[in-house]
N, C-alpha and C positions, 0 to 999 in steps of 0.2 A: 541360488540366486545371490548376486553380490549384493552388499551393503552399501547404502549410499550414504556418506559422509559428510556435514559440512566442514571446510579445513579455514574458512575465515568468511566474514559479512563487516562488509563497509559503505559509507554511505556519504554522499556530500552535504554539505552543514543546507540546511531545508531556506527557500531566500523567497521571500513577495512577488507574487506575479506583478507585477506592476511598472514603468516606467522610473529609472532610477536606481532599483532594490539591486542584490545582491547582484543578482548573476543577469537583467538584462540585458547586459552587453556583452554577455557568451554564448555562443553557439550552443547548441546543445549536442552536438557532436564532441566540441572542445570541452566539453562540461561533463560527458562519459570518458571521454579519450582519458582526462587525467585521474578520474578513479580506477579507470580500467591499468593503466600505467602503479597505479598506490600499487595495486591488488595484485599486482604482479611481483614488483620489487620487494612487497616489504616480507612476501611468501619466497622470496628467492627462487623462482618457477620461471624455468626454460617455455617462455611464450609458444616456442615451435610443437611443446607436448599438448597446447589446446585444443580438444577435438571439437570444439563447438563452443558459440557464444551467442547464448540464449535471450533475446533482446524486448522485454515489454517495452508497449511505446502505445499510445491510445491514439493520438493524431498526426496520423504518417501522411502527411504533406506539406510542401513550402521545403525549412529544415529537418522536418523531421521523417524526409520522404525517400530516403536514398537508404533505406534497410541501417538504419543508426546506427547499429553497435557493428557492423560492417565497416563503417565510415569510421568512429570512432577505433576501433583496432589500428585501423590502418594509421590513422591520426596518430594512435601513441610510438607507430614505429615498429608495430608486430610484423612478425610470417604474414605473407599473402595468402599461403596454401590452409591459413586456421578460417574457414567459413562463420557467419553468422544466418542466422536467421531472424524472425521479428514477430513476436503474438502480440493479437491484440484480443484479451477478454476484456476489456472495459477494465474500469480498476482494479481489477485481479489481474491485469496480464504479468504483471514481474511476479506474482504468486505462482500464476501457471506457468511463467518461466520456470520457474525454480523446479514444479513438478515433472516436467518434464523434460529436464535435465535430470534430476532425481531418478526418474524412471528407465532413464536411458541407460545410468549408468547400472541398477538394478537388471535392465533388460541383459548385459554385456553387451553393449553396444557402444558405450563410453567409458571414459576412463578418467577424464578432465573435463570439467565443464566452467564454464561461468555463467551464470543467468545471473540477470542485470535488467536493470528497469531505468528509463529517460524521460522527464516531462517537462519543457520549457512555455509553460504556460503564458508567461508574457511573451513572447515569441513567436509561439502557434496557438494563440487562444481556443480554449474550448470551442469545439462546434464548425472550428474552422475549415472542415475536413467535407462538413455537408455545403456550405456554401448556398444556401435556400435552396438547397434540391431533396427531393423525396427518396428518403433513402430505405421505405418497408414496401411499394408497389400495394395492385389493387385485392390479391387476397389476402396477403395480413391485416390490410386496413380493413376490408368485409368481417374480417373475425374480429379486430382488436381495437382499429382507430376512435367509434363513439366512445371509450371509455380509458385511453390511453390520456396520459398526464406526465407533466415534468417532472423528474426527480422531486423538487423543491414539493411540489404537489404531493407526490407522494409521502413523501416525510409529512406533510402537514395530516394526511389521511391517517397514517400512522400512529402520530403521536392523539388524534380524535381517537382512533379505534381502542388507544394504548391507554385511554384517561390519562395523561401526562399535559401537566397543568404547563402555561409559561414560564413560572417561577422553578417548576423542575427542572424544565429543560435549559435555565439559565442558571441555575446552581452547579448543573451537570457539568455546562460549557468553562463555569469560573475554575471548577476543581481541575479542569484539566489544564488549562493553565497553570493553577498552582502546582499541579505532579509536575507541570514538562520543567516547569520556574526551582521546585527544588531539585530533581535531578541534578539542573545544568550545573546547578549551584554547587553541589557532593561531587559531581564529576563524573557523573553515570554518561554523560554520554559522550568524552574525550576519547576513549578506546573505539568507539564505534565511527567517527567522525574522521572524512580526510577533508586537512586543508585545500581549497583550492584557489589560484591563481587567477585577479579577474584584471582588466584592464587595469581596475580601480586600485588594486591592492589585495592580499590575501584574505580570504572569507574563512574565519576557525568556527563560529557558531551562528547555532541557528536565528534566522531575522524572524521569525512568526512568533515567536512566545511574546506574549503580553504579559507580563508580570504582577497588573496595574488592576489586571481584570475581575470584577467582581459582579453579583447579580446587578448590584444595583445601577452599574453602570452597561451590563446587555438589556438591562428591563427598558433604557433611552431607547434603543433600535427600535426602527419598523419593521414590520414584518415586510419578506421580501418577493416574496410571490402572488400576495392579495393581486385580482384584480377583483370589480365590479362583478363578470361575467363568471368566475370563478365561484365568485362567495354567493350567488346563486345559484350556481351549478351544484355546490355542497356546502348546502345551507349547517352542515354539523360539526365545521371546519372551525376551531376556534384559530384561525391563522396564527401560529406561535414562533414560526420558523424565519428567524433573520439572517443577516451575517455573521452575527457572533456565536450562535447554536450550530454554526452551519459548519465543515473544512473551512479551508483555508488555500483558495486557489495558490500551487508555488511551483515553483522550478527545482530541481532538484535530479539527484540519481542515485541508484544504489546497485551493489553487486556482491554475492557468496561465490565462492569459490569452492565447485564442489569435486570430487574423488572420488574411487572405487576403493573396497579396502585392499584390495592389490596393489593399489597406486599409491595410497596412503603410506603401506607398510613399505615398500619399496624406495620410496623416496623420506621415509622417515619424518614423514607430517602428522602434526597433532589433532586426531578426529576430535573436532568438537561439540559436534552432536549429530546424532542419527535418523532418520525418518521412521516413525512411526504410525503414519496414517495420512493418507490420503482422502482428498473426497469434493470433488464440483457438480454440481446440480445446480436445476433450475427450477423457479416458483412465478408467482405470480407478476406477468409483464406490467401488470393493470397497479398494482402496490410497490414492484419494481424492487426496495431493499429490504425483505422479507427473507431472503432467500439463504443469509449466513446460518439462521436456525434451524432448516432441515437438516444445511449443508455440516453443522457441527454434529446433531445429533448422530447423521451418519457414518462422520470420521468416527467419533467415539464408539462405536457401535461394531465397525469395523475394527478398529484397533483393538478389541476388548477392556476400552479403561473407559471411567469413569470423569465427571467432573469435579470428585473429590480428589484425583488425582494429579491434575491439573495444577502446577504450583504459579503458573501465569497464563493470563490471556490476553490475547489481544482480538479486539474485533473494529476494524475501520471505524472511525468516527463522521463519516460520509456527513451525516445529519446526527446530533444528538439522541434522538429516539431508535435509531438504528442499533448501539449498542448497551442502551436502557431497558429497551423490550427485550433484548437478547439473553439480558443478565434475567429479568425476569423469568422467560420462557425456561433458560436452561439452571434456572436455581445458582448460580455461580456467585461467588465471594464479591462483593462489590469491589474490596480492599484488592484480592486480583486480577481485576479487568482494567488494562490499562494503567498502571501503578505510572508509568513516567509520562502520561500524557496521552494522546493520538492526535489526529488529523483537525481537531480544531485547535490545537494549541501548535501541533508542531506539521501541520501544513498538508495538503493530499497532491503529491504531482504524479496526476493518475497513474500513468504506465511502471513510473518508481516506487507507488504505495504498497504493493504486496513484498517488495524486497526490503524497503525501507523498515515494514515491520519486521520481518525476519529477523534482520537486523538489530532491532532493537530486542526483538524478545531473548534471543541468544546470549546478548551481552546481560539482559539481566535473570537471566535461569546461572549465569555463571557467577556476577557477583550475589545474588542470594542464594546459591548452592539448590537450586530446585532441580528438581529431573524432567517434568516434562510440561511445556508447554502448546499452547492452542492460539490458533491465530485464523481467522474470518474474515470474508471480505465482501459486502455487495458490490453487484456489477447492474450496468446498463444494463434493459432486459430484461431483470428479473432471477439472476443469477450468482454465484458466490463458490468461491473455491474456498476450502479450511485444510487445514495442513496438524500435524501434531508432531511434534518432534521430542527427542529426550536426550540432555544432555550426559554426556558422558565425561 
């Protein structure tokens, strides 16, 4: 079975879903087209040898409805005859890009791959995809609808079930700000990060890091999911979950560039680390981001390591208690979960979040000389891809 390699992981600087911010006056086609363009030039890679281009994308309609990274190829000026494709697992889908591109090329079935992840959340706002329509029909709602709840809800059930006070979960939100705020500062994330090109002017870094951010200024927030009907519904709910515990809706994209070690060796590219585990499962649709905890213990489990081994981790910062309970459940180093930040400090644009991490975990397993890191992801549903990788 071949090896599957990563040969580079790049990422566009993470921008404010919002009118105004970074990138909404790019397409989000033009907003993949020029990472996909970095990934190519600065690899020196004959575009015509890509056998696939593996595309997360969460809400594929409006712009982001024409199989994106298709669109975007063609946009940077590639081969026609290189296809794309388009997963959507919910916020894992550029994670499960990457897996199976990974697997493909494992399988011999690939030799080149890019999997890449796209989400212009000011653009195609979340949700936009349902449009007030019912998108589960009358037997999953006979099994599941009395007791089905929004994400936000579920984080708030969470953090009830987890005893995680307010003030935890607004400590939690500041430090992560402070990791993404000294990174930037050292320059951990200039190797990771392409310029891009906006009407406005070139965008070098990320618009979501708050600097400024500290409890005592998330403790002002209201909480963001109370209603009336709600906080009767589950009277145990100490509602703690606002905007500033929460991600960070943004736009954004990211892309690895992955090999065979056939290809690798043949064309004289630098493996920069190698897949060590795999592993997606699902859990409970009713608690919904639960589901990174199986989904690690089973990579690890699979892989035969441990999470003493683990020299970094990454687990989505969806909701604060999502990677709080996680550290708890799986006993892991607080120090290495998230060292540069996550998705509340440096932004979740769903379909890019699985890549985006890769992304980052890679660049820092290299500059702190670690071997192998772990990265987790909850999905809509109740679900979570985790990945393990080791650099070499």
């Amino acid at each position: 079975m071949q090896q599957a390699f990563i040969i580079d992981a790049i990422r566009t600087p993470m921008g404010r879903a919002k009118p105004g911010a970074a990138f909404a006056e790019v397409h989000p086609a033009e907003l993949l087209a020029q990472l996909l363009k970095g990934l190519v030039e600065r690899n020196r890679l004959d575009p015509g040898m890509v056998d696939d281009v593996i595309t997360g994308c969460v809400s594929q309609v409006g712009e982001q409805s024409a199989t994106p990274g298709r669109v975007a190829w063609l946009a940077a000026g590639f081969p026609e005859h290189v296809p794309s494709t388009t997963i959507d697992r919910k916020c894992g889908s550029s994670q499960q890009a990457i897996h199976f591109a990974a697997q493909g090329i494992m399988a011999g079935v690939y030799d080149i791959v890019i999997a890449c992840g796209v989400e212009s959340m000011s653009r195609v706002p979340m949700g936009t995809a349902r449009m007030g329509q019912d998108p589960y029909g009358p037997s999953f709602a006979k099994r599941y609808a009395p007791g089905l709840v929004s994400q936000g809800v579920a984080a708030e059930l969470m953090a009830s079930r987890g005893a995680l006070s307010r003030e935890a979960l607004d400590a939690y939100s500041a430090e992560s700000h402070r990791r993404a705020q000294l990174a930037r500062e050292q320059g951990a994330f200039r190797r990771e990060i392409l310029p891009i090109v906006t009407p406005r002017g070139v965008v070098e870094v990320d618009e979501t890091i708050r600097p400024d951010t500290s409890p005592a200024s998330l403790a002002t927030l209201k909480p963001a999911f109370r209603t009336d009907e709600l906080a009767a519904r589950f009277p145990e709910v100490g509602w703690h979950i606002t905007a500033g515990n929460s991600s960070q809706m943004t736009d954004g994209a990211s892309a690895l560039l992955l090999m065979s070690e056939r290809m690798a060796s043949r064309l004289g590219c630098n493996a920069r680390a190698r897949f060590a585990g795999f592993d997606v499962c699902g859990d409970s649709p009713m608690l919904m981001l639960t589901a990174p905890i199986p989904a690690s213990q089973r990579v690890l489990r699979k892989s035969g390591l441990t999470m003493a081994d683990m020299s970094h981790c990454e687990v989505n910062e969806a909701f604060a208690p999502v990677p709080m309970i996680w550290q708890r459940e799986l006993g892991a180093d607080p120090a290495r979960l998230n060292p540069r930040g996550g998705a509340i400090s440096l932004g979740h644009p769903l379909g890019a979040s699985g890549a985006r991490i890769m992304t980052t975990l890679l660049h820092a397993l290299e500059d702190n000389k670690g071997r192998y890191g772990l990265q987790a992801i909850c999905e809509a549903g109740g679900m979570a891809n985790a990945t393990i990788i080791e650099r070499l």
